[in-house]
N, C-alpha and C positions, 0 to 999 in steps of 0.2 A: 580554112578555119584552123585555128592552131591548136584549140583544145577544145574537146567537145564533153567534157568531164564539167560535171556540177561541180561547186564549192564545197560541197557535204563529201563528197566522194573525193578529194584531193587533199582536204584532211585527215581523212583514215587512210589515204595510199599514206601519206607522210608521216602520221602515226605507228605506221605498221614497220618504216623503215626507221624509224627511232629505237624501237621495241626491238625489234633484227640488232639493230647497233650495243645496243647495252646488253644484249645477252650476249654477244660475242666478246665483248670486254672481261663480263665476268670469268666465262668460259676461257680467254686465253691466260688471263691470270694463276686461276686453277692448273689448265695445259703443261705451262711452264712450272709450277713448284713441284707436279706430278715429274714430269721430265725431269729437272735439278732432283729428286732425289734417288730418281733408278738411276741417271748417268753416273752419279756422285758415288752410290755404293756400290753401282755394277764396277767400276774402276776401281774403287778400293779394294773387292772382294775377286775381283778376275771374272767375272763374270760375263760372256758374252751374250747368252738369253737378256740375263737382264738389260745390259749397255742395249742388246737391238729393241728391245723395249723402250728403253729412254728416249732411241731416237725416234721411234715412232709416235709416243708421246711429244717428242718433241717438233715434229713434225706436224703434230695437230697444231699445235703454240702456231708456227707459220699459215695454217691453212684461214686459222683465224683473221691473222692480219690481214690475206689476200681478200677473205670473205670480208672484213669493213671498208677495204678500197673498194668492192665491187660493190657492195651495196650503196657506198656513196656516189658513185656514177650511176647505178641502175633509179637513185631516189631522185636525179633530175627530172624537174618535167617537160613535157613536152613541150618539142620547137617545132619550128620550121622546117628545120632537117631531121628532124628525129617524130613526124607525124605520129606514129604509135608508141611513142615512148621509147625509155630508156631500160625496160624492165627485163631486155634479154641480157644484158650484164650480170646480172645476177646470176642464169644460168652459165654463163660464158664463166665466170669466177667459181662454180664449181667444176667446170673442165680443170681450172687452173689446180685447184685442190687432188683433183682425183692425178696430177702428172709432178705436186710433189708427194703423192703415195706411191708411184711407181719410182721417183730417185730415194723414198727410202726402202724402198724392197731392194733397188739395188745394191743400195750400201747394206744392207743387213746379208744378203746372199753374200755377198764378198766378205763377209767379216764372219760370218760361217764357215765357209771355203775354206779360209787361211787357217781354221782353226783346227780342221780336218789335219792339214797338213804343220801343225805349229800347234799341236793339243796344248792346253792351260790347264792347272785342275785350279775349278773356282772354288774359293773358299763361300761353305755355306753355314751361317748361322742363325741363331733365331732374329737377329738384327736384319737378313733378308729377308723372312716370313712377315717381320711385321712390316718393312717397307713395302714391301709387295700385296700384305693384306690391306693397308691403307690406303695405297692409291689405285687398289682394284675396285675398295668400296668408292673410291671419289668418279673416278670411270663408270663406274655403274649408273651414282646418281645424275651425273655430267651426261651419260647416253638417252635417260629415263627424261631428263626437262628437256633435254635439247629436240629430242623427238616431239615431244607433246608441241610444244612452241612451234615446230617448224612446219605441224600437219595445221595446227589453229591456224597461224599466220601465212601455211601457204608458200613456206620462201626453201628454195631451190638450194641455197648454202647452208641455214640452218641443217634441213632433211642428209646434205652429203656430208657434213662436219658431224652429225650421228650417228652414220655409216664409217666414218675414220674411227670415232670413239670407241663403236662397237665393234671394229677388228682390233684397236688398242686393247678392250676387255678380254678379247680373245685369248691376244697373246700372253695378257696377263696371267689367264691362267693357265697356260701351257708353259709361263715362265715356274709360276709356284708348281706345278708339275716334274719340269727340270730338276729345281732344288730337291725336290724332295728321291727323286731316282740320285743326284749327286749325290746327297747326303746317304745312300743306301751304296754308295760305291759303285754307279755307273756314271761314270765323266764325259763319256760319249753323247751322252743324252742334252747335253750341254750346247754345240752345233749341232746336233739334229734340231734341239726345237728353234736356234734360229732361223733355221732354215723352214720349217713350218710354223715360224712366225712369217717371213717373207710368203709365205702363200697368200695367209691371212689378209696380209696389206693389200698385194695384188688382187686379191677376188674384190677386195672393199674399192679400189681405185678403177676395176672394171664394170662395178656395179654403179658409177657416180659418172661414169665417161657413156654407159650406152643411155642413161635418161636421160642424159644433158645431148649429146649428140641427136636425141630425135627430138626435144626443143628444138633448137637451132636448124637443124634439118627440115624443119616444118613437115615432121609427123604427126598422122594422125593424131587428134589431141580427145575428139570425143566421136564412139564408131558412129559411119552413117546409118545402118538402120534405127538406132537410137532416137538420133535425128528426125529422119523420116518419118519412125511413128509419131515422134507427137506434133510434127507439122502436121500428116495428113489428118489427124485429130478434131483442127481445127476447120470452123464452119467456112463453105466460100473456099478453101481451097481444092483442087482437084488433082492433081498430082505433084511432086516433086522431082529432081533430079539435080544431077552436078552439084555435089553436097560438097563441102571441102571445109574441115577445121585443120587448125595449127595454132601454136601458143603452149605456154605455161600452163600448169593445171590451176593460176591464180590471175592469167590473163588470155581465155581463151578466142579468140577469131575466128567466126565461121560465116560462107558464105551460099548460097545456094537458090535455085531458080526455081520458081514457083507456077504451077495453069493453073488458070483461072477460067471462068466462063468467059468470052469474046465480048458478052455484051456486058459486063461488069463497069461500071461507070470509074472514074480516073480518080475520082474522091474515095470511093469505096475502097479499087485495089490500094489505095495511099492508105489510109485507116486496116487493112487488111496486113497488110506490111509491117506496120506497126504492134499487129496484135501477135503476128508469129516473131517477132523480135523480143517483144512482152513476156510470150509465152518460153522462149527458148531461153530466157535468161531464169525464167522462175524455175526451171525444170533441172537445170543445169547449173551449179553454185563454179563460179570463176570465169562464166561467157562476160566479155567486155564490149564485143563488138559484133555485130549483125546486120551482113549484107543481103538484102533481102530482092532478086528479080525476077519482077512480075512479068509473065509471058501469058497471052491468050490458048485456050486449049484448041488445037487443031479439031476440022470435023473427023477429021481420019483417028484420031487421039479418044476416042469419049468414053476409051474404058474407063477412062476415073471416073470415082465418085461423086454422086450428084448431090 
């Protein structure tokens, strides 16, 4: 069977990768005019916080692009070769994101470095405060929807492209921070905060690489005791075991082995089956799929409940 999705449910999967699409548009538009004007005046003013600013900024602008290739593979449906879909691309595209956070941490550490040994003094004026206050405000509002969207909607590049944004915010204001020690005749403060901006990026690109590796990993996705209790909950069953979830928190997969009384008729454990599937989706908002196996309860087994 090639797809076991209603017609109601494959329009709101394709809706939802619409909705991902156009906010990422908007968002990279925004990325880059943020980016064009820190690069633009960190170069004209000597500025190295700012310039490693810009490129972090400007490294959202590309995380963007990769997050609309990936969503547009991950919004194929399901085939023949691809039975459960195509929705771990998604996750897979914010790996991609979180490794170009770690080549701008490294260009920004190196451009720190060199400055150590190659001091510049930046010139700072109120022309950098207010560059810097405008696209700290835009960064703000850019972190604020893009989070809200990506918990509604659930999607794995949204959620890591507001984790870029919000080490972007970071840095931002340890840039306005800079200036203002510059302008107070400390120049050193200058390369130091590139250099703790480069943290910023790295913790943000280590935070997007360990959630996405335990998707793909097929990490636990929901605990089993969780699980357990509200299977055991339900009437007619008698114990559980061999619990196993993995998936997306918007596509989760669990599968697990059910006793039953011995003399339970074949109709009943089918309707039975049915009803902890029912019931593990109502309980659990993003289960997609539920493999349910009926085992008879051993006489040796009868501590479960009756």
């Amino acid at each position: 069977m090639i797809s076991s999705f209603p017609q109601e449910q494959i329009l709101k999967i394709e809706d939802r990768f619409l909705q991902i699409r156009r906010i990422l548009l908007y968002i990279l538009v925004l990325n880059w005019a943020v980016a064009a004007a820190k690069l633009g005046y960190g170069w004209l003013t000597r500025s190295a916080s700012m310039s490693a600013d810009g490129f972090h900024s400007l490294s959202d602008g590309l995380s963007n692009i990769i997050g609309l290739l990936g969503i547009w593979i991950a919004s194929r449906p399901i085939d023949e070769s691809h039975p459960y879909g195509h929705r771990k691309y998604e996750t897979l595209t914010s790996i991609g994101i979180s490794v170009i956070l770690f080549l701008a941490c490294l260009n920004v550490v190196r451009e720190g470095i060199l400055r150590f040994f190659r001091p510049v003094l930046p010139e700072v004026n109120w022309g950098s405060f207010l560059i810097m206050g405008i696209t700290l405000m835009i960064n703000l509002l850019v972190m604020t929807y893009e989070t809200r969207k990506g918990r509604l909607l659930k999607s794995d590049v949204l959620l890591s492209d507001a984790l870029h944004t919000r080490a972007d915010l970071l840095t931002s204001s340890s840039v306005i921070i800079t200036l203002i020690g510059v302008r107070l005749g400390y120049p050193i403060l200058d390369p130091v905060a590139s250099l703790i901006i480069a943290g910023f990026i790295a913790y943000a690109a280590v935070d997007i690489l360990r959630e996405g590796s335990r998707v793909l990993s097929d990490g636990v996705a929901i605990q089993t005791d969780e699980i357990k209790r509200v299977v055991l909950a339900i009437m007619g069953v008698k114990e559980c075991h061999q619990i196993r979830s993995r998936g997306r928190t918007d596509d989760i997969h669990i599968d697990l082995h059910v006793l039953v009384d011995p003399r339970m008729h074949v109709v009943e454990a089918h309707h039975l089956s049915y009803a902890i599937e029912n019931k593990i989706k109502r309980e659990f908002r993003g289960v997609t799929d539920v493999v349910v196996h009926i085992e008879p309860l051993e006489e040796g087994n009868k501590k479960g409940r009756n």
